[in-house]
C-alpha positions as CSV (number, residue, x, y, z in Angstrom):
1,X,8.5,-19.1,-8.3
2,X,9.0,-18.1,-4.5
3,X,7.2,-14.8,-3.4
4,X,10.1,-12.3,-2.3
5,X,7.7,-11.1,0.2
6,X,8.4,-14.5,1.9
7,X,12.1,-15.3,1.3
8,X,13.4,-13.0,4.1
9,X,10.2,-13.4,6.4
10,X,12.2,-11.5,9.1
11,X,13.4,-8.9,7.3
12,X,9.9,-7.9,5.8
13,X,8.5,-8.9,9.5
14,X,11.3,-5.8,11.1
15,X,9.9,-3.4,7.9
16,X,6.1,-4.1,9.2
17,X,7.0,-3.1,12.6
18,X,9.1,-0.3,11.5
19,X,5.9,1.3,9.8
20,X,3.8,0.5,12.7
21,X,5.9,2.3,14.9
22,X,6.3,5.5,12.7
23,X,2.3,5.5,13.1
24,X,2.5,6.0,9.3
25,X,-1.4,6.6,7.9
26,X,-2.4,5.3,4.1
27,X,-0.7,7.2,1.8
28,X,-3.4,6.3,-0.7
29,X,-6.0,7.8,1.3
30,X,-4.1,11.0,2.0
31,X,-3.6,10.9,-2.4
32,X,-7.4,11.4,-2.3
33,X,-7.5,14.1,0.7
34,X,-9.2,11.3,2.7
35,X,-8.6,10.4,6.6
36,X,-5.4,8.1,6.0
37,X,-5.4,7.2,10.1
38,X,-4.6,3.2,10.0
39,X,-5.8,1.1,13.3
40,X,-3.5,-0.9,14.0
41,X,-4.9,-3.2,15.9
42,X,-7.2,-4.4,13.6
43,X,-6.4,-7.8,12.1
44,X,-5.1,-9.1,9.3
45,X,-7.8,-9.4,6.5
46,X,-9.9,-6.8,7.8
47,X,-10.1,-4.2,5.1
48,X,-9.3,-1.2,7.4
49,X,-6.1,-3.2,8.7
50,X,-2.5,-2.3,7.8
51,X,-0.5,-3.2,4.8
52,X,2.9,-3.2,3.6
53,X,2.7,-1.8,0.1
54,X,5.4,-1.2,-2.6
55,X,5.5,1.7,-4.5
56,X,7.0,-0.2,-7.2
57,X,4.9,-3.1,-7.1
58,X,6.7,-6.3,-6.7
59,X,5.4,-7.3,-10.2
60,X,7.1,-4.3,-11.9
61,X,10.5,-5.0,-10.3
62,X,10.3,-3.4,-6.9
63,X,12.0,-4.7,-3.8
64,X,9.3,-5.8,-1.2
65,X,12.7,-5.7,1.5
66,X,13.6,-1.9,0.8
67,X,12.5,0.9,3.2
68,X,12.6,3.4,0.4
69,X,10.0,1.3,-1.8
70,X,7.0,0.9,0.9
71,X,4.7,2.6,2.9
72,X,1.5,2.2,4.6
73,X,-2.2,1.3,3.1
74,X,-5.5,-0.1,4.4
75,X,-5.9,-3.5,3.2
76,X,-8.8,-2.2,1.0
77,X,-6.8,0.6,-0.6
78,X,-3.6,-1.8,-1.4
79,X,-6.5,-4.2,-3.2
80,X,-7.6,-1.4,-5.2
81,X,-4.1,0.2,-6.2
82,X,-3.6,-4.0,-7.4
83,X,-0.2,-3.0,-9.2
84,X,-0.7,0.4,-10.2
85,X,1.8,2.8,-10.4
86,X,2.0,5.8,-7.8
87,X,1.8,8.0,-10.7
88,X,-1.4,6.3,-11.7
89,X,-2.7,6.2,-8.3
90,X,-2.1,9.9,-8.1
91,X,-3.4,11.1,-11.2
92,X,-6.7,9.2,-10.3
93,X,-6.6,11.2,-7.1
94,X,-6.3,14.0,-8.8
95,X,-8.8,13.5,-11.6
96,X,-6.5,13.8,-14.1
97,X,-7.3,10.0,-15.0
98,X,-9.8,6.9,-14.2
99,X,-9.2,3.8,-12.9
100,X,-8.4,1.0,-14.5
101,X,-11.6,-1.3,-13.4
102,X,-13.5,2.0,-14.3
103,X,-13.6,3.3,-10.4
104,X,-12.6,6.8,-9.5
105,X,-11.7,6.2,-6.1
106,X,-10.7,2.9,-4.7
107,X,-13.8,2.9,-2.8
């Protein structure tokens, strides 16, 4: 099965610039009352770098094309959430639950 990040490379290439430009910061980061400040510059792979991530992972249904299901992570805090829901991710933050893997915080 094809990845739907990769069947409209354009499309999810225009999103990733979109983001960039809003200067978004990691809204995971910003869950846990952390500095969510991305640098953009940094390169792919490099755990402080920018992701896309879906807020209804692509796993669960969500569409990796739609504005209104992404926003901004570090690479290290998009591994971490793995497919998580927001409302997991925020009741983690919030200590209202524990991770799955057993971690508080995704670092």
């Amino acid at each position: 099965m094809a990845n739907p990040r990769c069947a409209n490379g354009n499309a999810r290439r225009k999103l990733a610039r979109r983001l960039r430009a809003e200067g978004r910061g990691c809204w995971i980061c910003r869950a846990f009352g952390r500095p969510d400040e991305i640098d953009y510059s940094l390169p792919a792979g490099d755990p402080g770098a920018f992701e896309i991530d879906e807020l209804v992972p692509v796993s669960k249904g969500g569409d990796p094309l739609d504005y209104a299901n992404v926003d901004a992570a570090h690479r290290r805090c998009n591994q971490w959430r793995g497919n998580k829901s927001v409302a997991a991710v925020l009741g983690i933050a919030s200590g209202e639950a524990m991770a799955m893997d057993g971690l508080p915080q995704p670092w």
